[in-house]
N, C-alpha and C positions, 0 to 999 in steps of 0.2 A: 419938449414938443411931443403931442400925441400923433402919431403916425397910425393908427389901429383904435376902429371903430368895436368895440367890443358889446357883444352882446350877452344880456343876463338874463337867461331865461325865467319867467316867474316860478314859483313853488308850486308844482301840480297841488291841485287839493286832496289828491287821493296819493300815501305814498305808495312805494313798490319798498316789500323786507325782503327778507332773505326766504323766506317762508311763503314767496308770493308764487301761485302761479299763472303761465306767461306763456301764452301764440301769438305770435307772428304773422301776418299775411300783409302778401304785395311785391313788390319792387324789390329788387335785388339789395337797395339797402333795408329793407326789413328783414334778410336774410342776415348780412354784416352786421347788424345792431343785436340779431336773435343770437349769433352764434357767440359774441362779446358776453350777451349777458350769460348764455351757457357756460362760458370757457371761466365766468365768474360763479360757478356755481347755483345758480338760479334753476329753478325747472319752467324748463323752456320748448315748448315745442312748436320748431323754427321752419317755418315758409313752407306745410306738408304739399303744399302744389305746385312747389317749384316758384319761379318768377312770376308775379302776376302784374302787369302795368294799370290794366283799366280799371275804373270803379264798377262796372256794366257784369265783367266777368269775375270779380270778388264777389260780388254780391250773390252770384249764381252760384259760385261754390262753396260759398257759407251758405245759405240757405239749402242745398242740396244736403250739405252736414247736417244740417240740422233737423230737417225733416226728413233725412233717410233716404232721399231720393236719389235712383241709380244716375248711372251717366246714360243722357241720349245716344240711344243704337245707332242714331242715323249721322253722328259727329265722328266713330271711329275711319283713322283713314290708318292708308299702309302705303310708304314708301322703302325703295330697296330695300324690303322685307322685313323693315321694321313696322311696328303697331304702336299711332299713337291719338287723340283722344285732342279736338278742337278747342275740350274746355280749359287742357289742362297743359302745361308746361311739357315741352320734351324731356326735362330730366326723370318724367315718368312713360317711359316704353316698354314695350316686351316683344317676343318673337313672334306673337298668334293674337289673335283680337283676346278668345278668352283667358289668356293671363292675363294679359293688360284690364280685361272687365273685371279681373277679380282683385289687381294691385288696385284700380282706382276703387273700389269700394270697399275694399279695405280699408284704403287712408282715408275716405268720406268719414267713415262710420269711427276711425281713431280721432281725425278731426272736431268731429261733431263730438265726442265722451270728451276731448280737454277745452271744447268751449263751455261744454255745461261745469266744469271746476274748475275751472280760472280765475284767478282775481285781476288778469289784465288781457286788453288784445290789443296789441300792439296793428294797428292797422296803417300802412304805406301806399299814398295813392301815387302813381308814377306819371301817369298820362291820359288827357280826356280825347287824346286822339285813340280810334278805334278802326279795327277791320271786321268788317262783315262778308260772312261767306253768303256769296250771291244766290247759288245753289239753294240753303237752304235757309237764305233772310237772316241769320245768328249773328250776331258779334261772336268775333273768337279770340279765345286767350291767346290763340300763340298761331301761327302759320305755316308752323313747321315746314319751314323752307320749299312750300308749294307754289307752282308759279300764279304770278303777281296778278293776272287776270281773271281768279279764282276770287277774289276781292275787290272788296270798296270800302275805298279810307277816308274819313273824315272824322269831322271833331262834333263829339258827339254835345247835345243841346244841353245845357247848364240846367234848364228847369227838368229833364228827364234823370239826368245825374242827379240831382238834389234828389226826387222824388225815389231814387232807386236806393241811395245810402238810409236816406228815413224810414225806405221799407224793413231793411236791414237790422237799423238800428231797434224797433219795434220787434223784428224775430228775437235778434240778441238779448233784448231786455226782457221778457219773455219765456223763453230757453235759462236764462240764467240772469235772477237778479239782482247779483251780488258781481256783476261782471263792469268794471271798468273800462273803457275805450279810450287807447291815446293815439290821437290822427299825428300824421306825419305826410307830408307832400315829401316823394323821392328829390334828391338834390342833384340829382342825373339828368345830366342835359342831353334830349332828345333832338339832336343836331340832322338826323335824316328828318323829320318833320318840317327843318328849317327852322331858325332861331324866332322871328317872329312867330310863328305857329306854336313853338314850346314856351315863348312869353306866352301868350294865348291859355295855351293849354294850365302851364301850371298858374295862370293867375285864375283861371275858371275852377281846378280845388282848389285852391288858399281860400278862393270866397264862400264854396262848400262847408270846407273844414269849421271856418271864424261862424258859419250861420247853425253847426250841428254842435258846435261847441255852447253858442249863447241860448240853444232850443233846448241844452239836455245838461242837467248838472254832472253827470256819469260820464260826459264827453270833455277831454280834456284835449289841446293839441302844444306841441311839441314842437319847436320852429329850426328843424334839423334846414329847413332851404333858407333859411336867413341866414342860418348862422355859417353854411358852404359861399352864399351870392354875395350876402352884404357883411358878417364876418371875417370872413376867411380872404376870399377876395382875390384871391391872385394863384394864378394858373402854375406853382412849384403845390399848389395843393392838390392836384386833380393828377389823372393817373398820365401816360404818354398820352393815350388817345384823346385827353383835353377834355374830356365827359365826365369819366369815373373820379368819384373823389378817392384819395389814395392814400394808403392806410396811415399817415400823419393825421390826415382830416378826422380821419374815423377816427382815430385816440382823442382829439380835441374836442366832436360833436359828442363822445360816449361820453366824456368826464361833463360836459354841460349837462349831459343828460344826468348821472349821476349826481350831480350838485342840485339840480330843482325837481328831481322824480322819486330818489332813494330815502328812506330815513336813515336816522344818525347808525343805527347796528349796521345797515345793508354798507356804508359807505364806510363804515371802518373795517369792515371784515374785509371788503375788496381791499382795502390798504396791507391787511395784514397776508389777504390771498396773494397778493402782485409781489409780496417780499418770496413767499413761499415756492412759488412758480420759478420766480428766479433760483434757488435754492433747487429745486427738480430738475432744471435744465443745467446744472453743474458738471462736468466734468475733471476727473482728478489729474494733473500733468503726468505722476507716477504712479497711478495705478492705487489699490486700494492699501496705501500708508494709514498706518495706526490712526494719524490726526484725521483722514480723511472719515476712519469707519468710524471717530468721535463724531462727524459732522451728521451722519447717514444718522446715527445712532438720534443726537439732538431733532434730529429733521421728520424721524418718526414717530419723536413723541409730542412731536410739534402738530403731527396728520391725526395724530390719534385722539387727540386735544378736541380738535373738530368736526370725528366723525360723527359726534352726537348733533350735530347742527346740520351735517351734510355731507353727500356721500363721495369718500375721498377714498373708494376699496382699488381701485387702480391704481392709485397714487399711492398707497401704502403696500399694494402688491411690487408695484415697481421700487420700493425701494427695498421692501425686505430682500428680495430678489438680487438688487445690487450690494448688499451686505453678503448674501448667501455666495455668489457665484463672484464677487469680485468682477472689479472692471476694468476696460482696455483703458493705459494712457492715451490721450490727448499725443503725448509726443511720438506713440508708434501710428501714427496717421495709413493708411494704406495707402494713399498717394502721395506719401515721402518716398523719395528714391536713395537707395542702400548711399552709403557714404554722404548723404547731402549733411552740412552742417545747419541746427538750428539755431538762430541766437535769441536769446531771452528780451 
């Protein structure tokens, strides 16, 4: 008997090698998916604005990227001394308004240089629920824990989202014609909006996505929320808080993703990188024994093998390193206590 409804994502038409490169933006799993593909070696540059949920407020800081445009004077706020910026995620702050004018155009102007040599943007819409700052009519990325009457929340109109992603999609094509888009709806369940309202919400991008997909052959989408809703399915996949999917999920949704997005070299090297990883993260029981500096010794010419494909100068720093300087057993743990016995 089948108990698990499994889903087989089709084969993107465009693949991702090892040689691709790759931004991220949106929702915190477009951040978990950027850092997976990183940790695989990929050049990846993962979520520069921090968390983004809305399509309203992607749009605004991609096209700021892109055409160079500062961030509005009139969006920096400052709480208990910190300085932070309506458009953008609070993991970008500083002490003074102009550090923080200078961190965010910075990252604008680094954003904007890896969307024009990309061969992919990884794009994650999260939620078509929005706040607008009343003050100054904006939708805002983030609210940074300002009180709640400084706002107005609603879900913002399907035909204005649609219109705001196509404008997008038209800068992006534009800016870089060689650039790929794979949509993604976050599989993060938006539980303060209320469950009916995050039905709502994410069924308003899914209908987005499925209509930016059939308008544009460059547009590909990726059905990371099927495969957490209809999938996965059941609540030992998601984090305590019952929202976040949790890092089982994320190994399940990446290898789908892997099987209908990578080509045949991208997915064999990750096979032979996940052996290798394992092999870095070794520790010897006794310390560095003959057999062990045989292993280090194998392990480095195993690194070396691949730095013509990709850059693995950490990983071959750290092990020469533990050839050179030897390393602490495993059994002298610093939180073993003098006479404890350990058994094998």
């Amino acid at each position: 008997m089948q108990f698990h409804t499994e889903l087989v994502p089709e084969s993107l038409p465009h693949s991702i090698g090892l040689n691709s490169r790759i931004v991220t933006i949106g929702s915190c799993f477009a951040e978990v998916m950027g850092r997976r593909l990183a940790d695989h070696k990929l050049t990846v540059l993962d979520n520069p604005f921090g968390t983004i949920f809305n399509p309203v407020s992607i749009v605004r800081l991609l096209t700021m990227a892109l055409y160079g445009t500062p961030p509005d004077e009139d969006r920096y706020i400052e709480r208990d001394g910190t300085w932070f910026h309506y458009d953008f995620h609070s993991s970008l702050w500083a002490t003074n308004r102009d550090e923080l004018r200078t961190l965010l155009i910075r990252t604008l102007a680094q954003t904007g240089l890896a969307l024009r040599e990309a061969n992919f943007l990884f794009l994650t819409l999260g939620s078509a629920v929005v706040y607008r700052h009343i003050e100054t009519g904006k939708v805002v990325a983030n609210c940074h824990k300002m009180p709640g009457q400084l706002f107005e929340k609603y879900l913002y109109q399907i035909d204005h989202l649609r219109d705001e992603l196509t404008r997008l999609l038209k800068i992006l094509r534009k800016a870089n014609p060689k650039l790929n888009v794979l949509l993604t709806v976050s599989p993060v369940r938006h539980t303060r909006d209320t469950l009916p309202i995050n039905q709502v919400s994410k069924s308003t991008l899914r209908v987005i996505a499925h209509e930016l997909t059939v308008w544009n052959n460059w547009v590909s989408y990726f059905p990371a929320y099927e495969l957490m809703i209809d999938d996965l399915r059941d609540y030992r996949f998601y984090e305590a808080d019952l929202i976040h999917p949790n890092a089982l999920a994320h190994d399940y949704i990446f290898d789908k993703l892997a099987e209908s997005a990578f080509d045949a070299e991208l997915r064999d090297f990750i096979v032979q990188w996940s052996k290798l990883k394992k092999s870095l993260a070794h520790r010897p029981l006794y310390g560095n024994s003959p057999a062990h500096e045989q292993f280090l010794g194998r392990l480095l010419t195993q690194l070396e093998s691949l730095s013509a494909q990709v850059d693995v100068s950490a990983e071959l720093a750290a092990v020469r390193s533990r050839l050179k300087g030897g390393e602490q057993p495993e059994s002298q743990s610093a939180d073993r206590k003098d006479g404890e016995i350990e058994f094998a």
